[in-house]
N, C-alpha and C positions, 0 to 999 in steps of 0.2 A: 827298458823292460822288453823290447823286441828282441834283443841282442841274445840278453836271459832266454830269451824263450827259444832262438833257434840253437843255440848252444845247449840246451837239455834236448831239443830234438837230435842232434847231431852225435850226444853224447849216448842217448837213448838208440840209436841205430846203432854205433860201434856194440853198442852194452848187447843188444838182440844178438847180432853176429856172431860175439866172442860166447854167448850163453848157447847159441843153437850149435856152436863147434864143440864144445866140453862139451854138449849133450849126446852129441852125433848126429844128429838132425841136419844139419851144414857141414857138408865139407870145405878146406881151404880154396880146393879150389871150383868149387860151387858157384857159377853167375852172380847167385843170389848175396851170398858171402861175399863176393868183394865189389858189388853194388852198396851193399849196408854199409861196409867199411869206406869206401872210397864216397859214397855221400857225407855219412855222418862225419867225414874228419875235413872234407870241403867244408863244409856248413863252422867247423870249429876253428877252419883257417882262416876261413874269413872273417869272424865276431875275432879273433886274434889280430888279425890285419888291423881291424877297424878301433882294436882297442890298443894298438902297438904293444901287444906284449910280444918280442924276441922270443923268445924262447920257444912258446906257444906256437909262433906260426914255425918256425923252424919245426918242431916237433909233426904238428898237423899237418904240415904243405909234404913232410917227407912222408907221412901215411898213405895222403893220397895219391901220392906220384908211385910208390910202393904197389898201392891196389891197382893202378893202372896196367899193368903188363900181364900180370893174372885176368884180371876183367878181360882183356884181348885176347888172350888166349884161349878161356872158357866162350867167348864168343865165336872165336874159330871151329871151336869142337862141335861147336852148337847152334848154329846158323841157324836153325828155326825155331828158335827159343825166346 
């Protein structure tokens, strides 16, 4: 049940992110934007990990290695953020 519940939070953050970019609300390379993405798809690597599904973590673990170099970079721009 706890697994369920951090994997709809995790899914529920990607889902925020991708609706506030099609909105224009978030840009990609928005802090905010790829904190959402780079949580929400940690939080789905890991209930993957602990459920050993392949595929899953393969997919989610390259999500959030993907948000990582954006995140840094939005960080750079934005040091008092």
């Amino acid at each position: 049940m706890l697994y369920q519940f951090i994997s709809v939070v995790g899914a529920i953050l990607i889902l925020i992110a991708y609706a506030a970019n099609q909105r224009g609300r978030l840009d990609r390379r928005d802090r905010s934007y790829n904190v959402l993405n780079f949580v929400g798809s940690a939080l789905l690597a890991w209930v993957a990990i602990v459920d050993r599904r392949v595929g899953f973590i393969a997919l989610e673990s390259a999500w959030a290695l993907l948000s990582i170099p954006a995140l840094l970079a939005t960080t750079r721009k934005h040091p008092g953020t």
